[in-house]
C-alpha positions as CSV (number, residue, x, y, z in Angstrom):
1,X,-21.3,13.4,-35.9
2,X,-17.7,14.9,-35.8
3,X,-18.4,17.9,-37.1
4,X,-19.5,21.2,-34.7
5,X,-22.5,22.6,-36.4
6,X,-21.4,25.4,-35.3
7,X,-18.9,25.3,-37.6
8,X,-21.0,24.2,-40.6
9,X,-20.6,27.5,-43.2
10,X,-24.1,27.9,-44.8
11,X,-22.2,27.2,-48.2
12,X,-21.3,24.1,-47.2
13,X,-23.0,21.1,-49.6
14,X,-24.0,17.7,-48.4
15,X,-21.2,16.5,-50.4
16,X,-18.7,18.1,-49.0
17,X,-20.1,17.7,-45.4
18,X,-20.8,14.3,-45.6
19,X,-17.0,13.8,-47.9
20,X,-15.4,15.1,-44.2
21,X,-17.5,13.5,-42.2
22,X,-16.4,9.8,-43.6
23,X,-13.1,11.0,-44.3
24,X,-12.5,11.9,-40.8
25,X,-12.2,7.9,-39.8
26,X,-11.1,5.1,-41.3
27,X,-14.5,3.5,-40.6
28,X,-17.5,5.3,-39.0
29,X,-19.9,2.7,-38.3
30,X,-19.9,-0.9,-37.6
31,X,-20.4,-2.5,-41.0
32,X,-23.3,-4.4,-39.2
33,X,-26.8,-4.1,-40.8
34,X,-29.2,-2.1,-39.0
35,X,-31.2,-4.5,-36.5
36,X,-35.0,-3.1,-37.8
37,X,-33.6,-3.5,-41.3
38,X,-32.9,-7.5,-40.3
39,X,-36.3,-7.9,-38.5
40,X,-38.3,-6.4,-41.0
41,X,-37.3,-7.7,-44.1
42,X,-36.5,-11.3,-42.8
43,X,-39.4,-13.3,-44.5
44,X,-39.6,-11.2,-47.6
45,X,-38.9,-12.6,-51.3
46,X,-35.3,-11.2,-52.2
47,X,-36.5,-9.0,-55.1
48,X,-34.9,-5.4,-56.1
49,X,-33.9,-3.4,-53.5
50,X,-32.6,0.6,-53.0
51,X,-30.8,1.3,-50.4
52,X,-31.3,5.0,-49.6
53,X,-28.2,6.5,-47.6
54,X,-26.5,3.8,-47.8
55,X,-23.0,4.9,-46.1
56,X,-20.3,2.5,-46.0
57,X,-22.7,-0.3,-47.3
58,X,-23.3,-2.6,-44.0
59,X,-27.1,-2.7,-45.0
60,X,-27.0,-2.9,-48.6
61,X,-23.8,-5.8,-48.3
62,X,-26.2,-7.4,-45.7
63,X,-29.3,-7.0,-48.6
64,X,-27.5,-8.7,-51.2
65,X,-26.1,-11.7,-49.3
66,X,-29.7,-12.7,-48.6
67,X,-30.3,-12.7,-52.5
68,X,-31.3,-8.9,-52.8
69,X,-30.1,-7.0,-56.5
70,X,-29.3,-3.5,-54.4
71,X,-28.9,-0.1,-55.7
72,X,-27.2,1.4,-52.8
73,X,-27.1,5.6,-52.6
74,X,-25.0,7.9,-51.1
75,X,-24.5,11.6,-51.5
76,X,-20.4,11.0,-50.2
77,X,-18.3,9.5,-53.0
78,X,-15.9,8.9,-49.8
79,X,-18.5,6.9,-48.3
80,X,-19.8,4.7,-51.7
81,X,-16.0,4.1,-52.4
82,X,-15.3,2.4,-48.9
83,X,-18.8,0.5,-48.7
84,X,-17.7,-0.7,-52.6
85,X,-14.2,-2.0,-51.3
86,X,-16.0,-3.9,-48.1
87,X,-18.4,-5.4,-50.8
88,X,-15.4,-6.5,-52.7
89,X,-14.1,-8.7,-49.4
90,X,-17.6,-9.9,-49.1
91,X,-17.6,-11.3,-52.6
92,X,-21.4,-9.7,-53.4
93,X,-20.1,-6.7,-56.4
94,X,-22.5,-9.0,-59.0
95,X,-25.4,-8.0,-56.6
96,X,-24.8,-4.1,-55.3
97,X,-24.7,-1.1,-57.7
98,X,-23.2,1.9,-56.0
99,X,-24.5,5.6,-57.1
100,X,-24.2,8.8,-55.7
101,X,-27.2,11.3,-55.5
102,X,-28.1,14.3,-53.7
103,X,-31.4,13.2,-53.0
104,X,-32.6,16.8,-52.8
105,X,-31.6,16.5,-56.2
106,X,-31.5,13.6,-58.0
107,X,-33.0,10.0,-57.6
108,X,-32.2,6.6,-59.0
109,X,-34.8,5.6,-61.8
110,X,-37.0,2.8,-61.8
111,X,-38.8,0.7,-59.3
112,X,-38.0,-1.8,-56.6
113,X,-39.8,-4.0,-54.6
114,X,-38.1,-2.7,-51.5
115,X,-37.1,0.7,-50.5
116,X,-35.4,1.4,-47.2
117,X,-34.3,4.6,-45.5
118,X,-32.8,4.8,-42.5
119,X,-31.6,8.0,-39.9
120,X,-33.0,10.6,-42.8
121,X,-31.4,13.0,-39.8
122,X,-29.3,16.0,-40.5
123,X,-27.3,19.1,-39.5
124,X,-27.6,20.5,-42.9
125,X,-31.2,21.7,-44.2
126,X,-32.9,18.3,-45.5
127,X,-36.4,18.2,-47.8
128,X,-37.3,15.1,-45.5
129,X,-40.6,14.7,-46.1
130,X,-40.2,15.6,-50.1
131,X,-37.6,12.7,-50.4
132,X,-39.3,10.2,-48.6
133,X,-42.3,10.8,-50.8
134,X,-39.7,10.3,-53.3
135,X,-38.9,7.0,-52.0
136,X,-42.6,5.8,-51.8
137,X,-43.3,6.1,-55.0
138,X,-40.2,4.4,-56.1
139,X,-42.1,1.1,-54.5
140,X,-43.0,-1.5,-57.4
141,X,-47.0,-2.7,-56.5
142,X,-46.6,-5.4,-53.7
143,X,-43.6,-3.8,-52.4
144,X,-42.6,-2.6,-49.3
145,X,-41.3,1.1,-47.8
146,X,-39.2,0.3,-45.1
147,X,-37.9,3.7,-42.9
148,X,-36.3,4.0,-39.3
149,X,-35.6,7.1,-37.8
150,X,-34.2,8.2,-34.2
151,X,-36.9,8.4,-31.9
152,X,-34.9,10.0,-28.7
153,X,-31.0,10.8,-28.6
154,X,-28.9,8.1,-27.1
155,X,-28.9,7.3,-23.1
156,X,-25.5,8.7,-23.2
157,X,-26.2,12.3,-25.0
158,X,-27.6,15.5,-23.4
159,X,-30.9,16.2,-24.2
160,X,-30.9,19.0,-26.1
161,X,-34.2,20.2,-25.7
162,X,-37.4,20.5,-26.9
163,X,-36.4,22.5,-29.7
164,X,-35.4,19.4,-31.2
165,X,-37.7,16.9,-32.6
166,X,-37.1,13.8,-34.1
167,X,-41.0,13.2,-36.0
168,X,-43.3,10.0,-34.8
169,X,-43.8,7.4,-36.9
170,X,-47.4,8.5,-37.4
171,X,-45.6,12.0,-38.4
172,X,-44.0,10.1,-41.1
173,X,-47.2,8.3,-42.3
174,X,-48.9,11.9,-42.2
175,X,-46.0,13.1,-44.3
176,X,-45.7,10.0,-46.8
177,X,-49.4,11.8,-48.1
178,X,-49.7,8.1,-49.2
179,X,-53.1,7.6,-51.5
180,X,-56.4,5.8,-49.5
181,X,-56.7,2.4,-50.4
182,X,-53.0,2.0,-52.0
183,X,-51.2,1.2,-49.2
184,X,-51.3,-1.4,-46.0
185,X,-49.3,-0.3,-42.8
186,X,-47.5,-3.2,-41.9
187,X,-45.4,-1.6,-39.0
188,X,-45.5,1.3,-36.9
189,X,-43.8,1.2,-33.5
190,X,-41.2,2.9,-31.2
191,X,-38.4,0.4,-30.4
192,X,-35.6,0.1,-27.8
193,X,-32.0,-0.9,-29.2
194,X,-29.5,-1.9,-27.4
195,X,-25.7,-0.4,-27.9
196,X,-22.4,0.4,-26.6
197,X,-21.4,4.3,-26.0
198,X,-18.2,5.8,-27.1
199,X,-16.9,5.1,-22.9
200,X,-17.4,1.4,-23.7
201,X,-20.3,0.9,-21.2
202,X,-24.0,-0.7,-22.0
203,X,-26.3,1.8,-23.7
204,X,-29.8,2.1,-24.9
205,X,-31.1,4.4,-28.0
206,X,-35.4,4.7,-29.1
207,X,-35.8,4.6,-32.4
208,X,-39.1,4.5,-34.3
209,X,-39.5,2.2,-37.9
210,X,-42.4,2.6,-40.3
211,X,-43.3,-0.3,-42.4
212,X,-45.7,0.2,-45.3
213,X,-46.6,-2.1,-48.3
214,X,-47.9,-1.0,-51.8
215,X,-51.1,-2.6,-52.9
């Protein structure tokens, strides 16, 4: 991220973090989808789908031309405002609805028959495992909770140390607290992707998805 943590005043709110974070480039990622979100869903029926931290939309734009109705979240206004002008070149606005939530806070009502999550990583104090229980019961029966989370930092970074931990899948599961006999784990892996780093040169990153599906 661009921002020092250092830096980070303890008044700061994820608004106004995440506002300078997207603000500080004209685009931040790739506009891409994620590749776990492409493996994982490819075979399912297009249904309803949220999109939880969605950024500048590559996921949820991706959702939607595969048939997907997407309600696509961000806490940065900054963030839902460019991901809503790259849906407009992508002619998919009939399909995406955008709407900003601190998650800690708020949530979008109603069910869907997929729910995905991905990089629930932050420098500001985040009620991980209270939102992602959050998100699982948001899953319409039959549905599926799709999350991906860093496993490792990138080849390229300094390891920081173990005072940094990025949780396990199984960690997940564990906090999920899902109910016995409501749930099938469809997925639950550590996974290699391939990338670039910022010096232009081949890269690697682990990250971990969970899959899980509603009875």
């Amino acid at each position: 991220m661009a921002t020092d943590p250092h830096t980070i005043s303890p008044d700061t709110s994820p608004e106004e973090f995440w506002d300078t974070f997207y603000s500080a480039e004209d685009r931040v990622w790739s506009g891409k989808p994620n590749a776990a979100l492409v493996r994982e869903t490819t075979g399912l029926t297009p249904g309803s789908a949220l999109d939880l931290g969605c950024g500048e939309g590559g996921d949820a734009i991706w959702l939607a031309r595969q048939g997907w109705r997407v309600t696509a979240v961000d806490v940065s206004q900054v963030a839902l405002d460019r991901a809503a002008g790259h849906e407009a070149s992508e002619g998919v606005g009939d399909h995406i609805e955008w709407q900003r939530h601190d998650l800690s806070e708020s949530f979008p009502a109603g069910t869907f028959d997929l729910v995905s999550a991905y990089f629930f990583h932050s420098r500001l104090e985040l009620p991980r495992d209270q939102i992602l229980r959050t998100a699982a019961a948001a899953v319409a029966p039959g549905g599926v909770l799709l999350i991906t989370g860093h496993a490792a930092f990138p080849s390229w970074a300094p390891d920081p140390g173990p005072e940094f931990h990025f949780p396990t899948p199984e960690e997940v599961l564990t906090g999920l607290d899902l109910a016995d006999g409501e749930w099938d784990v469809l997925v639950s892996d550590v996974h290699v992707e391939n990338m670039t780093a910022p010096d232009g040169q081949p890269a690697t990153r682990t990250d971990n998805t969970l899959k899980v599906r509603r009875r």
